[in-house]
C-alpha positions in Angstrom: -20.5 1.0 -10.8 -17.0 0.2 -10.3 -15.9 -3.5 -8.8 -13.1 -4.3 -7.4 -12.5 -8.1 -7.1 -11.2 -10.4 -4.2 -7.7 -12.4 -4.9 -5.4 -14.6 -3.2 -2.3 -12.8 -1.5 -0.4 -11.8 -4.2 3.2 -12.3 -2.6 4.8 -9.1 -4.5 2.7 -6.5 -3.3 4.7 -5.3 -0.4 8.2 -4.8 -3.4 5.3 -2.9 -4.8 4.2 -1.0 -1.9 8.0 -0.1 -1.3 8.6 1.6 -5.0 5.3 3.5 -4.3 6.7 4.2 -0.8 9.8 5.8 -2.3 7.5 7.4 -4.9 5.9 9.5 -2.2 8.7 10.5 0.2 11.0 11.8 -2.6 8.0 14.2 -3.6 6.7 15.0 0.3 9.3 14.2 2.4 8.9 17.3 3.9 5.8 16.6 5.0 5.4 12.8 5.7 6.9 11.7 8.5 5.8 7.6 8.2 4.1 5.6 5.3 2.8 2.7 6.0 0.9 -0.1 3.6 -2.2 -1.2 5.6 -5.1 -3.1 5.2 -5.4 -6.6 3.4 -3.0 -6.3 1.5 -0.8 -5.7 4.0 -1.8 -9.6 5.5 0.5 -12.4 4.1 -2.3 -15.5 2.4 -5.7 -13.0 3.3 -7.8 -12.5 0.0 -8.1 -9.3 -0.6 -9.0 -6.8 -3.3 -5.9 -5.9 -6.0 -5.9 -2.5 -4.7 -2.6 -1.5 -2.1 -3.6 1.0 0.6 -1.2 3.4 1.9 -1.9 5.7 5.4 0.4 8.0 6.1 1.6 10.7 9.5 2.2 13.5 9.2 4.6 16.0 10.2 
């Protein structure tokens, strides 16, 4: 069983979500055409699990 706990907003998630961001396009930039970081994480002071969700569109 794997759990995944709630936190408080953890304010450096989106510099996070922006290395990852670069991460990804420099590998598929052929094929991504937007990233974005969604869900809970995404929310300035909403609890939410540690875990940074990406979607994505593609080209």
């Amino acid at each position: 069983m794997v759990v995944i706990a709630e936190r408080d907003y953890d304010p450096a998630w989106p510099e996070i979500y922006t290395i990852i961001e670069h991460s990804i396009k420099g590998k598929l930039w052929v094929t991504i055409l937007k990233i974005y970081l969604v869900r809970s994480t995404a929310v300035p002071d909403l609890i939410s699990k540690s875990v940074i969700d990406i979607g994505y569109i593609k080209n």
